[in-house]
Structures are given as structure tokens and as C-alpha cells.
C-alpha positions in Angstrom: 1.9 31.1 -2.9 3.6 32.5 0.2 7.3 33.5 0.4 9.6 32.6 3.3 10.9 36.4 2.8 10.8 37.0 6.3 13.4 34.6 7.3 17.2 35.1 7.4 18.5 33.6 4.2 20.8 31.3 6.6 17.5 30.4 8.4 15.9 29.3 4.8 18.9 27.3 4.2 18.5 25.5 7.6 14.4 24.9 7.4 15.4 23.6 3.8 17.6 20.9 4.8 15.1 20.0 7.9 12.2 19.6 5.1 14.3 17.3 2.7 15.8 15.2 5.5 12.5 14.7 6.8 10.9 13.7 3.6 12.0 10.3 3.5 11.2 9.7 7.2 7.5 10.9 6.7 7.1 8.6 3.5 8.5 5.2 4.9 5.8 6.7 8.1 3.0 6.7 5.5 4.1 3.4 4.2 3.3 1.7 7.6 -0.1 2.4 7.3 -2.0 -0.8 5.5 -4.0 1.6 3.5 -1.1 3.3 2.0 0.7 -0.3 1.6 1.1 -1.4 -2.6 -1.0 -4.4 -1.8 -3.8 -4.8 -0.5 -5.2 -7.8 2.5 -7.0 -9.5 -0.9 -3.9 -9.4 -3.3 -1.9 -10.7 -0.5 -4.0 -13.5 0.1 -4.6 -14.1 -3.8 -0.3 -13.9 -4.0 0.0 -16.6 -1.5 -2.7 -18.7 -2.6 -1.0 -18.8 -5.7 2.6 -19.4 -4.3 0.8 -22.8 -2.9 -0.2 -21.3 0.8 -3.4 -22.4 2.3 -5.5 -22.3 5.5 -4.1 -18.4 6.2 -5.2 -17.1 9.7 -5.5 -13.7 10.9 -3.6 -11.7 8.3 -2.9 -8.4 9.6 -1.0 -5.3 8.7 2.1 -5.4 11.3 5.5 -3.5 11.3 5.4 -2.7 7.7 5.0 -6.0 6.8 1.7 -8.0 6.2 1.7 -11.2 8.5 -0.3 -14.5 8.8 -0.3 -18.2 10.1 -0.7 -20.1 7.2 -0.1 -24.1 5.6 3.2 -24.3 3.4 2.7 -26.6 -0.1 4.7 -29.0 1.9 1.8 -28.9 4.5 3.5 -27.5 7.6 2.5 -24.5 9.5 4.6 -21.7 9.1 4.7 -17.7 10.3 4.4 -16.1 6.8 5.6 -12.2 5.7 4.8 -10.1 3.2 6.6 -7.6 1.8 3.6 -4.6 0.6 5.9 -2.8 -1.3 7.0 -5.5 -3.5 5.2 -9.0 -2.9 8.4 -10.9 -1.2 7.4 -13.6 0.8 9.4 -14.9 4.2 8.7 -17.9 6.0 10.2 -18.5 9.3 12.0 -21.5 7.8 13.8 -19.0 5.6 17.3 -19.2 6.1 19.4 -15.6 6.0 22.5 -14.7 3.8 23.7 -12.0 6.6 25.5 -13.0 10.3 24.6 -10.9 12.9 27.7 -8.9 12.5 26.9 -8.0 8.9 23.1 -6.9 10.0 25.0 -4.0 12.6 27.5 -3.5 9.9 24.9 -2.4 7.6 22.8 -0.4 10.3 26.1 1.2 11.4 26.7 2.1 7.9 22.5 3.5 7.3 23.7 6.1 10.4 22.6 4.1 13.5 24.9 3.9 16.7 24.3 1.7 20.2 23.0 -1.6 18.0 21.9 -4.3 20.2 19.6 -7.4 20.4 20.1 -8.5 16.9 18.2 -11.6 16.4 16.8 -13.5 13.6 13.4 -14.2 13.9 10.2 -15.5 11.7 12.4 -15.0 8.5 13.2 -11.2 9.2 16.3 -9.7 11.3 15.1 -7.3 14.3 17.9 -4.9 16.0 17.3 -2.1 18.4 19.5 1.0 18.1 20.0 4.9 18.1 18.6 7.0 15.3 21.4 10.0 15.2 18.3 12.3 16.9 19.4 9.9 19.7 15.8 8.4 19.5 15.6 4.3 20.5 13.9 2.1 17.8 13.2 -1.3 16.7 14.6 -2.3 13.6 13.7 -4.7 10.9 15.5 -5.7 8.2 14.8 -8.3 5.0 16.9 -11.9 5.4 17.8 -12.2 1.9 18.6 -8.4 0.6 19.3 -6.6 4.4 17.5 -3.8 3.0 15.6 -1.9 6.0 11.6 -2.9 5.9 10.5 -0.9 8.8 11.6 1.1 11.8 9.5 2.2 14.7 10.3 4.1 18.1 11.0 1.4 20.9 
């Protein structure tokens, strides 16, 4: 194994803290990619099946989330997510537990400045904001917990 022993002791500090703050951004990048998602296009079509969805068209691996058209048990035709990492599933008809002011409150909160265009749709919340690298990105969040599902550069 190689040693850093070449680099200023202050420099190792410094490339130290670079690698571990960039370790959680290049894990939630792998997580984006549909191979690298939990589940896989046939669980999440065997999950909703079971959960009473039918008639499921073009399923597809988009902004962290899996997405299809699909029939509802109630027999309506609803914009379906799936949540890879841990099976949730949003329907448009969903109805959220945050306002729009507590969506920015909790992206304020994660480190983001410059929030706008909050909206709620097909069952998850979308926000564009600043990253504190003062990069632009999209934003999406999960209805029911607010938790952060997936963020890309705008």
C-alpha cells in the first residue's frame, strides 16, 4: 500500500475530509443507477402485483425511483413510484404530511440555500436549490417521511 508521505500533514488532513465528505455523494450517485438499485424491474413488478396493481406500462428506472402507469385495485389509472431502496409505493393520489414551507424547511436544514419551485407532484415533492458547492439541482423528496430520494444537477 502506498503512503501519502509526501504530503504536508495539513494537506492529508484536508484530502481526508474531501474523501469522507464525498463518500456519501458518490454512494447515493451509485444508487441512481437501476443496476445498483435493492430491487430489481421483476421484484418491482412482483411487489405491485401483489399490492393489487395491474396492467403496469413502461416501468423504468427514473430519478432514483422506479416509475410506471399502472391500474389501482380500485381500477383507476394512476402514476405509480417505487422506492428501490426499500419497496415504498406512491401513487399520485397520495396525499402529503409536509406544506411546502416544511419541504424548504427541511432542505434548508440538509445544507441547501436559494430553494424554489417547490411542488407536489405524482405523490413525490420536487424543489430546485443550491448545493453549498453552489451547484443548481433538482430535488426530490418522499410525501410521507420528507426524507431526500434523489438529487441530480439541474
Amino acid at each position: 500500500m502506498q503512503t501519502l508521505s509526501f504530503i504536508r500533514p495539513s494537506r492529508k488532513l484536508w484530502l481526508l475530509s474531501l474523501a469522507m465528505a464525498a463518500t456519501p455523494l458518490l454512494a447515493q450517485a451509485q444508487a441512481q443507477d437501476p443496476a445498483e438499485a435493492a430491487m430489481t424491474e421483476p421484484q418491482v413488478r412482483a411487489l405491485l402485483t401483489e399490492k393489487g396493481y395491474t396492467r403496469m406500462d413502461d416501468l423504468d428506472f427514473e430519478d432514483g425511483m422506479w416509475e410506471t402507469d399502472a391500474t389501482s385495485a380500485d381500477g383507476n389509472r394512476v402514476d405509480v413510484r417505487v422506492n428501490p431502496a426499500n419497496g415504498d409505493i406512491k401513487a399520485e393520489a397520495l396525499v402529503s404530511n409536509f406544506s411546502e414551507n416544511d419541504i424548504k424547511a427541511k432542505l434548508a436544514a440538509a445544507g441547501y440555500s436559494k430553494v424554489h419551485d417547490v411542488d407536489f407532484d405524482d405523490g413525490m415533492w420536487k424543489a430546485e436549490a443550491e448545493r453549498a458547492d453552489g451547484n443548481d439541482v433538482e430535488i426530490h423528496l418522499d410525501a410521507t417521511s420528507g426524507a431526500i430520494v434523489h438529487v441530480e444537477n439541474d
